[in-house]
VEXNUDREN-14368 format. One line per field, with one value per residue (C-alpha): residue in three letters; x, y, z; chain. Coordinates in pm, whole numbers, m for minus. Example, Ala and Ser with C-alpha at 12.3 -4.5 7.8 and 13.67 -1.06 7.14 Angstrom:
VEXNUDREN-14368
r = [Ala / Ser]
c1 = [1230 / 1367]
c2 = [m450 / m106]
c3 = [780 / 714]
c = [A / A]
This chain:
VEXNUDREN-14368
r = [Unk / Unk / Unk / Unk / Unk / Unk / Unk / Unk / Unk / Unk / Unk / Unk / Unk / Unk / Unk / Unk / Unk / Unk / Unk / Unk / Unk / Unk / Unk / Unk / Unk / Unk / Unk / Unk / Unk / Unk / Unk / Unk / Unk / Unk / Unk / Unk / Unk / Unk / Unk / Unk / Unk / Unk / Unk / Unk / Unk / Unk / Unk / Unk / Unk / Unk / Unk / Unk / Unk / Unk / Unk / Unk / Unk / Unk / Unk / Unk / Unk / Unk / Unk / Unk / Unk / Unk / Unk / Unk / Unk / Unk / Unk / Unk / Unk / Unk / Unk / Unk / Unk / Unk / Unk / Unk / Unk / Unk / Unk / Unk / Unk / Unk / Unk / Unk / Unk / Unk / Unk / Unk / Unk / Unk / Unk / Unk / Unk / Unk / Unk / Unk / Unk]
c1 = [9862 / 9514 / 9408 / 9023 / 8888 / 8510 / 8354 / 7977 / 7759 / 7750 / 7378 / 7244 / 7389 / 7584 / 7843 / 8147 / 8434 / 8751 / 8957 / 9295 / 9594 / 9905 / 10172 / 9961 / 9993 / 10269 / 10443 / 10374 / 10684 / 10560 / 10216 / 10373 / 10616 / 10319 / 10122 / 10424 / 10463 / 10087 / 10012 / 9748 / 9770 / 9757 / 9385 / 9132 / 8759 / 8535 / 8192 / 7988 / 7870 / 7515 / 7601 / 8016 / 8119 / 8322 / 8632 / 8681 / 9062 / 9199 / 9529 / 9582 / 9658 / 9568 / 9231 / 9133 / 8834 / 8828 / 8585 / 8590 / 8778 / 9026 / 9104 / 9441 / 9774 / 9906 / 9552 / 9423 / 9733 / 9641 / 9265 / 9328 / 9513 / 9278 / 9017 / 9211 / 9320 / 8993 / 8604 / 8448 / 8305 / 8007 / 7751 / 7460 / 7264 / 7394 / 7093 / 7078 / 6810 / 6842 / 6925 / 6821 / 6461]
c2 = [9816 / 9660 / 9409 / 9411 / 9056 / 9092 / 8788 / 8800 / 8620 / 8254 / 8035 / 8216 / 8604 / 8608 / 8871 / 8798 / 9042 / 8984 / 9255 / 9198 / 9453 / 9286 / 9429 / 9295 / 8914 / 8701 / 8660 / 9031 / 9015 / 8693 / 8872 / 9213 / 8979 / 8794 / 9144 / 9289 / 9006 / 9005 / 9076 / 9322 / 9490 / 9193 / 9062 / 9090 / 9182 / 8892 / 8891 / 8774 / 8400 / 8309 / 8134 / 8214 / 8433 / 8742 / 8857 / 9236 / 9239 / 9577 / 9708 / 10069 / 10171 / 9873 / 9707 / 9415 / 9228 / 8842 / 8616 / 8295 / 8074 / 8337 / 8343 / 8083 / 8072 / 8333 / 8507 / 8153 / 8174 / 8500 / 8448 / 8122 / 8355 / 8609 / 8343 / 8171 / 8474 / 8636 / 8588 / 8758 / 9099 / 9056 / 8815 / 8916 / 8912 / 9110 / 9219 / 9375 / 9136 / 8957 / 8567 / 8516 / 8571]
c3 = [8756 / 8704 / 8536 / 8414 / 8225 / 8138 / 8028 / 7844 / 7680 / 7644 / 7640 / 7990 / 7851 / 8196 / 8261 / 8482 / 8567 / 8705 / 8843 / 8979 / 9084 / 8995 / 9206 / 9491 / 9317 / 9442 / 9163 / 8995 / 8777 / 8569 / 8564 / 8396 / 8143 / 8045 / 7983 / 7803 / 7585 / 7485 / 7103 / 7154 / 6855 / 6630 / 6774 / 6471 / 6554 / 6500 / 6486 / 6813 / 6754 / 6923 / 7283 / 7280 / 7482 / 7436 / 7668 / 7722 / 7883 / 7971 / 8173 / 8070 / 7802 / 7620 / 7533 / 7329 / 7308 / 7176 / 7043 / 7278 / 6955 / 7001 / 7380 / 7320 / 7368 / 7601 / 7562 / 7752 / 7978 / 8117 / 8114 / 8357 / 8576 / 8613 / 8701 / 8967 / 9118 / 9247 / 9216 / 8980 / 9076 / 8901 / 8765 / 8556 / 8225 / 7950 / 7883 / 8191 / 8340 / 8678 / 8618 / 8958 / 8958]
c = [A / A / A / A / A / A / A / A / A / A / A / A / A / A / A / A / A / A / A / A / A / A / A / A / A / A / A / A / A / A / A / A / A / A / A / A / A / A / A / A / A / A / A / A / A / A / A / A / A / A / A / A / A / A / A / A / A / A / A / A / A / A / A / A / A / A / A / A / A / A / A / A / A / A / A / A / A / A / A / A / A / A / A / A / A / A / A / A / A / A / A / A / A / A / A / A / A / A / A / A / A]
C-alpha cells in the first residue's frame, strides 16, 4: 500500500512529496490503523490562503487535500510520519520554476 503526501505552496511556492510503502515500514500495522481510522470523508475544501501551504495525501482509493490550519489531529499524526520516514522525492516551485537558479 502507498502512501503519497504532497506538500505546496507556502512563501517560496515549493513543492515537496513524500512517498512511502507501508508494508515495508517497521511498524506497518500502526501505519494501516492510523489510515483506516482517518476521517477522509469528513475534510471540507477550503480555499488556498496566500503563503500556507496545501497537503495533497493519497493511499488508494482515497484522496483528500487540506488547507495547512487543517492538517491536525490524526491528519498531523500521519503527516509527521510521512516526513520522518523518507526524504521528500521532490522539491520545486509550484509554479513550475527552478528555486535554485
Amino acid at each position: 500500500m502507498r502512501l503519497i503526501v504532497t506538500r505546496t505552496g507556502g512563501f517560496a511556492g515549493l513543492r515537496s512529496e513524500w512517498d512511502i510503502d507501508i508494508e515495508e515500514q517497521p511498524d506497518s500495522t500502526e501505519w494501516e490503523i492510523l489510515i483506516d481510522t482517518l476521517p477522509w470523508d469528513d475534510a471540507a475544501a477550503l480555499p488556498p490562503e496566500p503563503d500556507r501551504f496545501i497537503y495533497q495525501i493519497r493511499c488508494a482509493p482515497r484522496e483528500v487535500t487540506l488547507a495547512e490550519r487543517q492538517v491536525t489531529g490524526p491528519w498531523r499524526e500521519l503527516v509527521d510520519r510521512v516526513r520522518q520516514a523518507g526524504e521528500p522525492s521532490s522539491r520545486r516551485r509550484s509554479d513550475g520554476a527552478d528555486p535554485t537558479r
